[in-house]
MARTITOR-182171 format. One record per atom (N, C-alpha, C): residue in three letters; x, y, z. Coordinates in steps of 0.1 Angstrom, whole numbers, plus 5000, padded with zeros to 4 digits. Example, Ala and Ser with C-alpha at 12.3 -4.5 7.8 and 13.67 -1.06 7.14 Angstrom:
2
ALA513249435078
ALA512349555078
ALA513249675078
SER512849785071
SER513749895071
SER512950005079
This chain:
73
UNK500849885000
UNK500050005000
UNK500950125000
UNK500850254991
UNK501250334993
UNK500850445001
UNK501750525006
UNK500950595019
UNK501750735013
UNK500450855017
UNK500050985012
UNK500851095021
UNK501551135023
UNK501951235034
UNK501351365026
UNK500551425036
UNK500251585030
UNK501051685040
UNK501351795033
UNK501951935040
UNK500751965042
UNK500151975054
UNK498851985062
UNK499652135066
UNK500252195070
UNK500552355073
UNK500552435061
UNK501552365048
UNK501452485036
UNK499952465033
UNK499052355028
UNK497552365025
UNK496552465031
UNK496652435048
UNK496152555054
UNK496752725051
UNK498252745051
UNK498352855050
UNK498052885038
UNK498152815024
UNK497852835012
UNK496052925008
UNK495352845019
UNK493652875018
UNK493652985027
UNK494453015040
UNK493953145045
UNK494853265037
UNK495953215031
UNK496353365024
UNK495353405010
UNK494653315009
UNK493653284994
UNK492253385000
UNK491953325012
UNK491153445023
UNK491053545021
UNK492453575028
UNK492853655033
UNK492553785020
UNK492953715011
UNK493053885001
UNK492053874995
UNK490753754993
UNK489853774983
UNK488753854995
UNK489153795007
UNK488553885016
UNK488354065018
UNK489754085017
UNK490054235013
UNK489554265007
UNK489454174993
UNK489254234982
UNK487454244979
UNK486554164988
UNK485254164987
UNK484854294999
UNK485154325005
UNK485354425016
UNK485354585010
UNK486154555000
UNK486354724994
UNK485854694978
UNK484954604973
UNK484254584963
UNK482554684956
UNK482354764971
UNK481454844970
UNK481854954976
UNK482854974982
UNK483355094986
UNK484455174986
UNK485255254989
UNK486955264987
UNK486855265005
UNK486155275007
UNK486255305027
UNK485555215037
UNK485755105032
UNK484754955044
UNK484955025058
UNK484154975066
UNK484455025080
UNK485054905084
UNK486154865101
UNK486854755102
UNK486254725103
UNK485154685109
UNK483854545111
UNK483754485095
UNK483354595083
UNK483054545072
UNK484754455070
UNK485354515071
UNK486754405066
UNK486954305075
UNK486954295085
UNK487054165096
UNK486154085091
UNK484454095091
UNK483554015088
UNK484153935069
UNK484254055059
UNK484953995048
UNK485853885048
UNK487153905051
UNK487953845056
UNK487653675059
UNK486853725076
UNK486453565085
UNK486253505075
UNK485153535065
UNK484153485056
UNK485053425046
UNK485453495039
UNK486953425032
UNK487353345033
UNK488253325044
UNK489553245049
UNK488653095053
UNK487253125061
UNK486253035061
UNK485852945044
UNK485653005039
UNK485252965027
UNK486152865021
UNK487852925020
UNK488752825019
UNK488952725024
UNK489052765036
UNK489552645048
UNK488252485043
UNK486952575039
UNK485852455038
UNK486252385028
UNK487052485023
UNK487352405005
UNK488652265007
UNK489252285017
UNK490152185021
UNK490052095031
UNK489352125042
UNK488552055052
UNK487052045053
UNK486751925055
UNK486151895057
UNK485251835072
UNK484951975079
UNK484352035092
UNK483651915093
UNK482551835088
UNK481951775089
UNK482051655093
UNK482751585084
UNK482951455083
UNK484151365093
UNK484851495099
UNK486151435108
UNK486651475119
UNK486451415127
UNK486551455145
UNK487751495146
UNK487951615151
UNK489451665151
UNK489451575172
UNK490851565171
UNK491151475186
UNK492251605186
UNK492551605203
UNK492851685209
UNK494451595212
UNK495251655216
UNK496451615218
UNK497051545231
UNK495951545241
UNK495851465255
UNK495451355250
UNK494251335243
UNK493851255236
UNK494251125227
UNK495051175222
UNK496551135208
UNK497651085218
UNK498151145229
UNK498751105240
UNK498350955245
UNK497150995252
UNK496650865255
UNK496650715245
UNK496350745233
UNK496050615228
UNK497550575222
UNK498650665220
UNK499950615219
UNK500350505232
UNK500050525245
UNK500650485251
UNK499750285258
């Protein structure tokens, strides 16, 4: 069997810097002057949007690292 290693850090930082600017960029898409709420809320929304595009929230129990401890030992 072949086994899959993913860069699980560059994937994520890849989708939040993808956010991050399309976020900006929907933020000041009707205005030259967003208020910060308007750019924070753009933004979250973004970086969310990505992150969904590579995770899948749904389907996989993230385990905690006490947790991951435990069943190593």
């Amino acid at each position: 069997m072949t086994k899959l290693f993913m860069r699980v850090y560059s994937i994520i930082d890849d989708a939040v810097e993808k956010g991050v600017n399309f976020g900006m960029y929907r933020a000041h898409k009707h205005t030259s002057t967003p208020s910060e709420d308007a750019i924070k809320e753009a933004i979250q929304s973004a970086v969310m949007d990505e992150l969904t595009e590579v995770i899948d929230f749904d389907k996989y129990e993230v385990i905690d690292s006490t947790e991951t401890d435990e069943r190593s030992n």
